[in-house]
N, C-alpha and C positions, 0 to 999 in steps of 0.2 A: 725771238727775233726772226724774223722773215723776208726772204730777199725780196718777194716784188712789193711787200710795203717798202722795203728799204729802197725799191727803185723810185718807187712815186715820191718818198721824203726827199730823194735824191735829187727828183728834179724840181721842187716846190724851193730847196732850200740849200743848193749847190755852196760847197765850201763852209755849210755849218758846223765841222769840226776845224774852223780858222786860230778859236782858242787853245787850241793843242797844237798847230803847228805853229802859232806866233811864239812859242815858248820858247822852241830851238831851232827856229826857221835860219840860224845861222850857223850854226856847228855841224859838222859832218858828219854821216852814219858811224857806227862801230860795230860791223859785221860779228865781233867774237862776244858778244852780250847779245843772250837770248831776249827778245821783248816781248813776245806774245804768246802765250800759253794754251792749252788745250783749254774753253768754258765751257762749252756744250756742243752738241748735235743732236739736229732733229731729223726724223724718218716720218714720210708718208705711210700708211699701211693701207691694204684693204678694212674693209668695214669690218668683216668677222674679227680680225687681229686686235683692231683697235677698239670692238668693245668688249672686246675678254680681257684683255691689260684693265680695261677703265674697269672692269666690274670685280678684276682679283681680291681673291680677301690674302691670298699667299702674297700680293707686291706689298700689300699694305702692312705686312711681318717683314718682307726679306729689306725695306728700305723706308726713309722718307717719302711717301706716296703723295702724290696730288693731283686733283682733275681741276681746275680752273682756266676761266676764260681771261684775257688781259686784253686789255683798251691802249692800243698807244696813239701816236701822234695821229694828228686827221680823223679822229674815231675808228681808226679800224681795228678789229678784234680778232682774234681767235684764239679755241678751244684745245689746250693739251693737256697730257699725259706725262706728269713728269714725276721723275727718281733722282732724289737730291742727294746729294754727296756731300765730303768735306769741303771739296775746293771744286768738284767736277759735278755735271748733272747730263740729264738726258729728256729729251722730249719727243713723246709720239703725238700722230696725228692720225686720224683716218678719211680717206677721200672728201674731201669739201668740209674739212673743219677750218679750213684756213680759204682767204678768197684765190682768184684766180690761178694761174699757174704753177703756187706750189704748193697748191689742196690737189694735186692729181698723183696718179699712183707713181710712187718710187722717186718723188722730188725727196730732196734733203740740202740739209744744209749743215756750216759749221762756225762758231763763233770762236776767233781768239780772243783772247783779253790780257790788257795789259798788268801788272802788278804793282805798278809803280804810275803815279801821276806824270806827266807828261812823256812819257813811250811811245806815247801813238805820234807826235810828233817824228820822232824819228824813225818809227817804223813808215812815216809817210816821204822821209826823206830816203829811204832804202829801196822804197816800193820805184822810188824815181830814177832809181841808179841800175834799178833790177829791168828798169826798160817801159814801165806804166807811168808815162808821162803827165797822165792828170788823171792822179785817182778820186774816184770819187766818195765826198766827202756829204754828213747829212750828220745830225743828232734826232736821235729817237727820244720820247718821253713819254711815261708811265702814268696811267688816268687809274688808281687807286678805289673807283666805285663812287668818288663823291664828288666826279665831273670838275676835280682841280690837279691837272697836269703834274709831275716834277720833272726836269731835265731827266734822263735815265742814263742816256750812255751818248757819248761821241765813237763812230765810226768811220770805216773806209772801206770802200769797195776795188777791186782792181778795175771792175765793166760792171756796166748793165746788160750785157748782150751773155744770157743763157740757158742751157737745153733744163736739166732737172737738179743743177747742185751750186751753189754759191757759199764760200767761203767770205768772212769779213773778222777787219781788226777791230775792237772794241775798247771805250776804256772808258768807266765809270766816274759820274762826274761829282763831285764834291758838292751838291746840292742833293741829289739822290739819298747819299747817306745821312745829311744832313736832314734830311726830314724823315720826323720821328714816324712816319707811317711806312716808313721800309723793313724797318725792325734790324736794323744791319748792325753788328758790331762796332765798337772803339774801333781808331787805328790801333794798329798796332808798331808802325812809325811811321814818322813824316811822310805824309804825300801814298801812303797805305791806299790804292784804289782796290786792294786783291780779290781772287776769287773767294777766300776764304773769309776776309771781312764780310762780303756779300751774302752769303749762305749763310742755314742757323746751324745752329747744332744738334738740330732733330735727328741728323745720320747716328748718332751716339748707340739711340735707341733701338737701331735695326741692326741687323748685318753689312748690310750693301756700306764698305766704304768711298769708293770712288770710282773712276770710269780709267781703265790702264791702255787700253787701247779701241778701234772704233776701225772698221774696215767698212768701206762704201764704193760701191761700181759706178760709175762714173763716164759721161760721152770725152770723148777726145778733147774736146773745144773747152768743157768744165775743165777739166785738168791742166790745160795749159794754163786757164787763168788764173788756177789756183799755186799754184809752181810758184812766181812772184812773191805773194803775200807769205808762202810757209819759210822763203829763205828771206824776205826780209825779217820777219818775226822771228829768225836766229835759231828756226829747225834746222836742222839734219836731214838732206833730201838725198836720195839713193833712189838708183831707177833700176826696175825687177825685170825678169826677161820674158814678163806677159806685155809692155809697154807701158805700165804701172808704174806706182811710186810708194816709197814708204818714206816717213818724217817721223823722227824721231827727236823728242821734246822736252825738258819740262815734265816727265811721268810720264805721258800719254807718248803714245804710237797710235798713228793713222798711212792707215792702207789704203790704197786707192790702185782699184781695179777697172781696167778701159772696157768700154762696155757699147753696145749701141743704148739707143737713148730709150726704147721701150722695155730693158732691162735692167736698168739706172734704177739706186737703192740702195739703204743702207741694209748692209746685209752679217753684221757679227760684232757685238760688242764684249767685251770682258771688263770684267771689275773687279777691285779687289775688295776682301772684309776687314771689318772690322775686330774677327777672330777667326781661327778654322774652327770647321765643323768638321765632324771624325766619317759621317756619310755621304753618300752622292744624293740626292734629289734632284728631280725632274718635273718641272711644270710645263703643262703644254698651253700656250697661249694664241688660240686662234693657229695662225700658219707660222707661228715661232717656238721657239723651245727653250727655255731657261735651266740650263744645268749648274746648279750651285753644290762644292764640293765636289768630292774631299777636298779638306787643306782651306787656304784663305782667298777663293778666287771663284770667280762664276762667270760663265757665258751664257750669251746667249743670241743665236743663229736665229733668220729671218728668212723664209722662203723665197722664192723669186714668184710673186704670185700673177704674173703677167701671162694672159693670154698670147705674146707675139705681137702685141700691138701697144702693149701700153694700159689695155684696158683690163681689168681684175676678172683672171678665168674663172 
């Protein structure tokens, strides 16, 4: 998922997630129910980074590996790098795998998603009470390779106005999983939109169980408008005394660090396994580093590869 497609859906098809909030467009929020959960984040890299991740034969052992291109709504495409989890996943990119301003270095983004069918509903009723008077709304859908669309997801945005980092709510639409070309799991109860219905079970076979937290630098202006959407979705927000924030979720912890906007970027993820390993190893990836072990847990730190300008030194 990508914010400047999601800004052009956005303005082609303003209020196309109407079906999630006609649900409970009359009941009031319930602050103490968490609705949105950590689904993913994606990171810009330099070219070097991003095609040593693409070419690893070590990602394609430590987890779920895949390099595929995805066609959504409007025909537009892009190429990633992704590590699938049980319930959590991750996507890289490198400079112009994605079109306009968030193929540039150190863009990133982050998706919630709901667990439960109609959430997003009242996560859009929270988003209103949180001070984001018209958020904005759009449905993305997923072109399969044989040029026949399926609804994919309903979303919301807090703005379309920003520097290198967008946040958005998400929640999987019951057509999605309904077609057999998804490969998506039964519910597993009523109204089951989860992260974990969505995902296969290929993680079984590696190590990499899931993503536990995700720290990303961030402009000033990103971070106010991401504040909104993480307390409506019923994180835990706490402010650090860099003028940063942590959220705390649902498993996942996300860090955000105030940054100016030419040093904006996802810069440390950790995960956990799916068993410990008794050694430490070290892969070096382009200008990142993946330390997996000791024990059930792996990071892995991302340079800050910017020239001072934005541009890859």
């Amino acid at each position: 998922m990508i914010i400047v497609i999601a800004v052009a859906l956005a303005a082609a098809v303003q209020g196309g997630a109407a079906s999630a909030t006609s649900a409970r467009e009359n009941q009031p929020p319930s602050p103490e129910r968490q609705l949105l959960y950590y689904n993913h984040a994606y990171g810009v890299f330099d070219r070097e980074t991003a095609d040593a991740v693409e070419h690893s034969a070590y990602l394609r052992r430590f987890a779920n590996f895949q390099v595929r291109t995805t066609s959504g709504a409007g025909g537009e495409t892009w190429t990633g790098r992704y590590l699938m989890g049980r319930e959590t996943y991750l996507e890289l990119f490198g400079v112009g795998d994605v079109p306009g301003q968030d193929g540039t270095l150190g863009s990133a983004g982050t998706g919630l998603s709901t667990e439960r069918a109609g959430d997003l509903a009242t996560v859009i009723e929270r988003l209103r009470a949180e001070g984001v008077s018209d958020p904005v709304l759009f449905q993305q859908t997923r072109d399969f390779g044989d040029g026949v669309p399926v609804p994919w997801f309903d979303a919301a945005l807090t703005t379309v106005q920003y520097d290198a980092y967008g946040a958005w709510a998400m929640e999987y639409t019951p057509e999605y999983f309904a077609d057999p070309r998804s490969n998506t799991e039964p519910a597993a109860f009523p109204g089951d939109v989860g992260r974990e219905r969505y995902l296969s079970d290929l993680y079984r076979d590696h190590l990499m169980r899931d993503i536990t937290s995700v720290r990303l630098a961030v402009t000033a202006r990103d971070l106010a408008s991401t504040v909104p959407l993480l307390r409506a979705g019923g994180f835990a927000v706490r402010s650090v005394a860099d003028g940063g924030i942590v959220a705390k979720g649902g498993g996942t912890t996300i860090r955000y660090d105030v940054v100016a906007r030419e040093h904006a970027g996802m810069r440390r993820v950790e995960m956990s396994l799916n068993r410990p390993v008794s050694h430490r190893h070290d892969e070096q990836l382009g200008h990142s580093t993946l330390v997996v072990g000791p024990g059930a847990h792996a990071v892995w730190t991302f340079e800050d590869t910017s020239d001072g300008t934005g541009r890859p030194a």
